[in-house]
N, C-alpha and C positions, 0 to 999 in steps of 0.2 A: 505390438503385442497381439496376437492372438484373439478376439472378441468371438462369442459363441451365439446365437440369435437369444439365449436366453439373457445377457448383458444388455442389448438392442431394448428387449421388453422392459427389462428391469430398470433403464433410462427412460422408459415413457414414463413410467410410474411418477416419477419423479418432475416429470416435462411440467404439470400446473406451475411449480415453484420456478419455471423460469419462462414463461408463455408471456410473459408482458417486458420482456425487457428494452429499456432502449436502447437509440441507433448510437449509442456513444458509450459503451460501457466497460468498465475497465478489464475485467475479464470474467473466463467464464462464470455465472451466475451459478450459487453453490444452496444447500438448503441450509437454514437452522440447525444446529446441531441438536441431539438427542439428549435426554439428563443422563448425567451421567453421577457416581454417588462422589459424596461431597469430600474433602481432607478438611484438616483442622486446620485455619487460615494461619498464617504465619505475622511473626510482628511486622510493621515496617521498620525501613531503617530510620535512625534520626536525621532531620533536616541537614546537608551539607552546608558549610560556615562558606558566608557569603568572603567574597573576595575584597581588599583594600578599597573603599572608593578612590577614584580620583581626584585630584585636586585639581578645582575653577582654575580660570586665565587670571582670575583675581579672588587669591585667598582671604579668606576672612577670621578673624577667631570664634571660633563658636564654642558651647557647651559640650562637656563630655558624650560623642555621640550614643544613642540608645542601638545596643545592641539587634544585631539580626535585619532583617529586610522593614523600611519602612514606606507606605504610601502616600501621596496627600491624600488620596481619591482612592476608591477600591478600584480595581484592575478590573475590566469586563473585555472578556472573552466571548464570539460567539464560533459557537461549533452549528454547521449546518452538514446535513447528511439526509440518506434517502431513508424515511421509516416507513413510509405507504407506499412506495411505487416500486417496480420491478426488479431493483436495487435494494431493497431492503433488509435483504440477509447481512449486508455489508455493513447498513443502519446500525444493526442490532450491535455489529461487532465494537462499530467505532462509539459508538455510548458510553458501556460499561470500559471500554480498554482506556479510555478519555477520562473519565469519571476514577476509574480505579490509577490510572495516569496519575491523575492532580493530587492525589489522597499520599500517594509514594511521596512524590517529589515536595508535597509542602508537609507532611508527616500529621496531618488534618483531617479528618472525615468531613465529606460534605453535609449540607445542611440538612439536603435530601434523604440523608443516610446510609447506613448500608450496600443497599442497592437502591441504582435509580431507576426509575421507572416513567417513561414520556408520558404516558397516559394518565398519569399525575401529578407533576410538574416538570416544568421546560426550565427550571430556573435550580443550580447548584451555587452554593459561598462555601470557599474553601477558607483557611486563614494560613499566613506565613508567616512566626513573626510581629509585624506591625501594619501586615501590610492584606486586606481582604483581596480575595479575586472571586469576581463574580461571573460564572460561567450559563450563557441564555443557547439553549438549543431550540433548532428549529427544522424542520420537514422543506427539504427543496421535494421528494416524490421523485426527484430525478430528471426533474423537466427544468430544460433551462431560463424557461420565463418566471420559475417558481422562485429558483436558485435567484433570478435579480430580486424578485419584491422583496422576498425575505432578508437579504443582503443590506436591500437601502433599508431597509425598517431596524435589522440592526445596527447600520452604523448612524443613521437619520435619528432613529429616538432612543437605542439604547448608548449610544455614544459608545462603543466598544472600540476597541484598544489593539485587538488580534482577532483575524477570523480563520477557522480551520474548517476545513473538506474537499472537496466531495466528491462523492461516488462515483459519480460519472465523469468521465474526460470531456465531454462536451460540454456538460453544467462548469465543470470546473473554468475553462477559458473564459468563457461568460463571468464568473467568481475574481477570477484577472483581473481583466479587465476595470472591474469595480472597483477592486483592494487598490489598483494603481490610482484610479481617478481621484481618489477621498485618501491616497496617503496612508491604508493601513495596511500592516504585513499578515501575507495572507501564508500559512503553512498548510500545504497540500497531500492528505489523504482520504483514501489511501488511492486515488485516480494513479494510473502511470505511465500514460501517454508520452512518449519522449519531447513531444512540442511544447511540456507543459514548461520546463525549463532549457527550451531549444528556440526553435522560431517564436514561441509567443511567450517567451524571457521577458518579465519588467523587475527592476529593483526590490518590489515589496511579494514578491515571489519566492517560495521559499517550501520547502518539501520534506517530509519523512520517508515517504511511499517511494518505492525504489523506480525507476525508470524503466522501459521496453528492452534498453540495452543493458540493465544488469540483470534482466532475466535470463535475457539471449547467452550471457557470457559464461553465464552460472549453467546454464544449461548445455552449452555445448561442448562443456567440459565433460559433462556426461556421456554426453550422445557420443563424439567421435573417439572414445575410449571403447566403444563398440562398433561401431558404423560409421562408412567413410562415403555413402553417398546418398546426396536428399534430395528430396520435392516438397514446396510450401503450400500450404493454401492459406489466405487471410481475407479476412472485411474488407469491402473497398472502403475503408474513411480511413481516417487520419494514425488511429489507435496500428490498426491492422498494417497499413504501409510501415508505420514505425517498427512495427514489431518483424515485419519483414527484412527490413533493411537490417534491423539488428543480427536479425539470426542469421542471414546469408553474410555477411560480415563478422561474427563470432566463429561460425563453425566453418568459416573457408580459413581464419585465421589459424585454429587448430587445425589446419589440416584435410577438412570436410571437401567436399564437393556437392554441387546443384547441378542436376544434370539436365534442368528446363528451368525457364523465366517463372517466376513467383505468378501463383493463378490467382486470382482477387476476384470474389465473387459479393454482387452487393449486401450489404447489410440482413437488405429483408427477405432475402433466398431461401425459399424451402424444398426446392426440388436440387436434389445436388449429387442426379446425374452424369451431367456432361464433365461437372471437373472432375468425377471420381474416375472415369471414363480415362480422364487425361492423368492421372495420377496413377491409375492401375497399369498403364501403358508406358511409362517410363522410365522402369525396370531399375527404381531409387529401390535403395532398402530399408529407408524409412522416409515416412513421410509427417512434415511439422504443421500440427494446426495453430493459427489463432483466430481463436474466433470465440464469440458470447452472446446470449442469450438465445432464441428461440430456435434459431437456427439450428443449436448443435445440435439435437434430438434428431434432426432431416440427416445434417453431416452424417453421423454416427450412423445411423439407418443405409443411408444411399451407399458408404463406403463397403458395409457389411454386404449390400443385396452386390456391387462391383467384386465381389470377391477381394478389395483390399486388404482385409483385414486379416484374409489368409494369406500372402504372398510378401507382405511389409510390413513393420512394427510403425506403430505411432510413436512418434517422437514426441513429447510435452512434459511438461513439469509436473509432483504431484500436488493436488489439490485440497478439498477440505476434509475434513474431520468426519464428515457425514455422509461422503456422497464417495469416498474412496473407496467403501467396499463395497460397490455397485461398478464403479468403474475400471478398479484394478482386482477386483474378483478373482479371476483367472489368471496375475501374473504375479503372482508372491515371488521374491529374485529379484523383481524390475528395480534398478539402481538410475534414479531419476534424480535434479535440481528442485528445489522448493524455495519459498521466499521465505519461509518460517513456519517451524514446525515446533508444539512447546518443547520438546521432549530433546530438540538439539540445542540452544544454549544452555550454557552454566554458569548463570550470574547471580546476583542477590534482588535484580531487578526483576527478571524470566521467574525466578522463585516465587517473588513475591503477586506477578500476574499469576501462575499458574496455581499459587493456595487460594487466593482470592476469588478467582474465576469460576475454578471448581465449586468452593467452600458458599461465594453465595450468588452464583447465578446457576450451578447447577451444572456449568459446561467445563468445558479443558476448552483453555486460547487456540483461537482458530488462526485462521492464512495474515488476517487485517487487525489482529487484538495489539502485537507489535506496532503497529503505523500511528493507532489513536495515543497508545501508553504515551511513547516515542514524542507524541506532537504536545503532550501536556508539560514532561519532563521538560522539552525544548522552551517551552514557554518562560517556564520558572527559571531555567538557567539564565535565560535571556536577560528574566527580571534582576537576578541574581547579580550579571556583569554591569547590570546598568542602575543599582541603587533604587529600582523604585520609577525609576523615569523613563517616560513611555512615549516621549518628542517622538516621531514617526522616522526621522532621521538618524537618532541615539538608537535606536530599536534595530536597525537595519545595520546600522556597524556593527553593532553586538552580535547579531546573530550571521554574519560572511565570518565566519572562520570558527563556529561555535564548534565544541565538541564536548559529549557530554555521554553517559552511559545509562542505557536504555534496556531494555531485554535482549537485543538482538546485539549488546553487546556496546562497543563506542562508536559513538555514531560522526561522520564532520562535516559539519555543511560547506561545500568548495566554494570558497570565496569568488571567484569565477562565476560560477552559474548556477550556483545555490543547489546541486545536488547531493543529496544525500548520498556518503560515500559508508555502507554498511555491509556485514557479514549477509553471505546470501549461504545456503546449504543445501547436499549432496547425501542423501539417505538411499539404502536397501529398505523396499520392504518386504518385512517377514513376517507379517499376518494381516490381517483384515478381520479379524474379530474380537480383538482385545476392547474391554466397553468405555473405556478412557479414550480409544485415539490412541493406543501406544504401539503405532502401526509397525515402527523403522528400526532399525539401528543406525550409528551412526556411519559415515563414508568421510566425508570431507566439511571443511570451509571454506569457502570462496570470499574474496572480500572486493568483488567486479570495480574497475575503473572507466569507468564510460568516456569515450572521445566528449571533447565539447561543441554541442553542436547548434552553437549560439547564430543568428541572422550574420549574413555580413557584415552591416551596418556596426554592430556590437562584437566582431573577432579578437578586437585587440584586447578585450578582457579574457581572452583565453591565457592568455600569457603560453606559456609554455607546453601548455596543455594538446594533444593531438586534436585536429580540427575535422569536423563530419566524418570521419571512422578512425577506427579503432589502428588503423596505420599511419593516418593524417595523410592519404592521398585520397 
């Protein structure tokens, strides 16, 4: 698209809200949304009837069971996410969509009420039922040394059950690693790093947040329905390669063409120059960014003063609610991928985020409001298939092949390699001033099937599944 130097300015403006981000972030860094005026909250629905329990290796006769979900112990959950550190926009999202999450799925308001608020308490009790879940949140900032203490403190002295986040992809592996060592399953939002259930796959691994490759897949449906030849730039880490590999592997599969080796510039780059240089020179007709935090403001800058920005369309997915009409200002028409937008499902679940969200925080669901909902629902289904019983082993069958419906729709976690296999979407937009967000109309549904791209060592859990791309060569 087209960028005018008055977009360039209008993206500094904005540059304090992502001047601290770190080297591992899931993408690009977005503001707080604006208020926006409220709707009249909608009911929830009532609690879904839990399924037959199982019957022991050894039956007993018991008393007429008591209806509905029952616990010995309340359920503790800990949600860790970024609320102080450069990450935080993401914090704000996964709170209230987590919190408003738990309230759908067990048909309960929390303790907290209403809304919850960290600077008041870190502590929500929902009720199921027969059965409490006690929900401790806690500030990793983003840093991965943060993400452990907080970790062992939850599963060390609150003895919690499930841990959910975070933010960052680089916090989150560090998050892995932990949830494996102490046996608890850990549900991954809204990070989306393809490693995160790829090379550093363990059993108590487990995700809502969609992966690098069903961005790519979702998005190249877009692109080479216009444009049949690219140039990449990405991070040099982990996040950024992934996101590479995907997009040169989705949009070659539609059809696309790379007409130069993907350019990887490090992390903490702000002079970006030399690769505009090599991008303006390539005579691709669009070109794909991945990249996040402080960086982009230089990208965006450096592309503009290269004359990129007249000669080739950016290629990228749309973004938030707040920062879109800054960024696509100038391209009302543009028919892009998004991971979730409220305005495109239509379910009782998207409804019930989208009265709530509005009605008492003030905003319409953003890009990640979907990821937090999604990992509360998941929770309680879990509880759901398993009576109540929270063995670290029981918990982990339950949820390889769960499937449950969420805002974005039915969600399945692939037994294989615990990706979440969800609706991704393909919007026009036609305005940039509507004061809800109600930027799009709609285009399409995507529902991406990501290759499995589990270590060697771990293949033969692919079964059948195509292995490291999306061709399985």
């Amino acid at each position: 698209m087209k960028k005018s130097m008055f977009f360039v300015v209008a993206m500094l403006l904005v540059a304090s809200m992502v001047l601290g981000a770190c080297a591992q972030p899931t993408e690009t860094p977005i503001v707080t949304e604006p208020p926006v005026a409220t709707e009249e909250p909608v009911a929830t629905e009532p609690p879904v009837a839990t399924e037959e329990p199982v019957a022991t290796e050894e039956p007993v006769v018991t008393e007429e069971p008591a209806a509905g979900l029952t616990c010995a112990e309340p359920i503790k959950v800990g949600l860790i996410t970024d609320i102080t550190g450069p990450l935080a926009i993401y914090g704000v999202m996964m709170q209230r969509s987590f919190m408003l999450g738990m309230e759908y799925a067990t048909g309960s308001e929390g303790s907290a009420g209403p809304v919850f608020d960290f600077t008041k308490t870190q502590e929500n009790t929902f009720k199921i039922d027969n059965c409490e879940i006690q929900v401790f949140v806690r500030d990793d900032a983003g840093l991965p040394e943060t993400t452990t203490t907080v970790a062992n403190e939850l599963i060390d002295i609150q003895k919690v059950d499930f841990l959910v986040g975070t933010a960052s992809s680089g916090s989150t592996a560090v998050l892995q690693g932990i949830a494996l060592a102490n046996e608890v399953p850990l549900i991954v939002a809204p990070a989306a790093a393809n490693d995160i259930t790829g090379k550093d796959f363990n059993e108590f691994t487990f995700r809502t947040s969609r992966n690098n490759y069903q961005d790519a897949i979702n998005e190249c449906k877009a692109l080479t329905a216009k444009y049949t030849s690219f140039i990449q730039i990405a991070a040099d880490y982990a996040f950024g390669h992934g996101s590479a590999e995907a997009f040169r592997d989705a949009c070659t599969l539609e059809g696309g063409t790379f007409v130069a080796d993907d350019i990887f510039a490090p992390a903490t780059t702000t002079d970006f120059t030399p690769y505009m240089e090599q991008i303006a020179a390539s005579g691709a007709e669009a070109y794909i960014v991945t990249w996040a935090g402080s960086g982009f403001i230089s990208l965006v800058q450096a592309a503009e003063d290269q004359g990129v920005t007249e000669t080739m369309e950016l290629g990228t997915t749309f973004i938030d609610n707040a920062l879109t009409p800054v960024f696509y200002g100038n391209a009302v028409g543009t028919t892009a991928g998004i991971v979730y937008h409220w305005s495109a499902p239509k379910n009782p679940a998207n409804d019930f985020l989208v009265a709530e969200a509005s009605g008492r925080y003030g905003v319409y669901p953003d890009l990640f409001d979907a990821d937090g909902m999604n990992a509360a629902i998941m929770i309680i289904e879990t509880l759901k298939k398993t009576n109540g019983d929270v063995t670290p082993a029981t918990l982990v069958a339950a949820m390889e092949g769960l499937e449950f419906e969420g805002p974005k729709g039915t969600i399945y976690i692939r037994p294989e390699d615990h990706v979440a296999i969800q609706d991704m979407y393909i919007l026009k937009l036609e305005n940039v001033t509507d004061p809800t967000g109600n930027y799009y109309s709609y285009v399409d549904t995507t529902r991406p099937e990501p290759p499995c791209l589990l270590p060697e060592a771990l293949q033969d859990r692919c079964g059948d599944l195509p292995i490291g791309s999306l061709s399985g060569n």
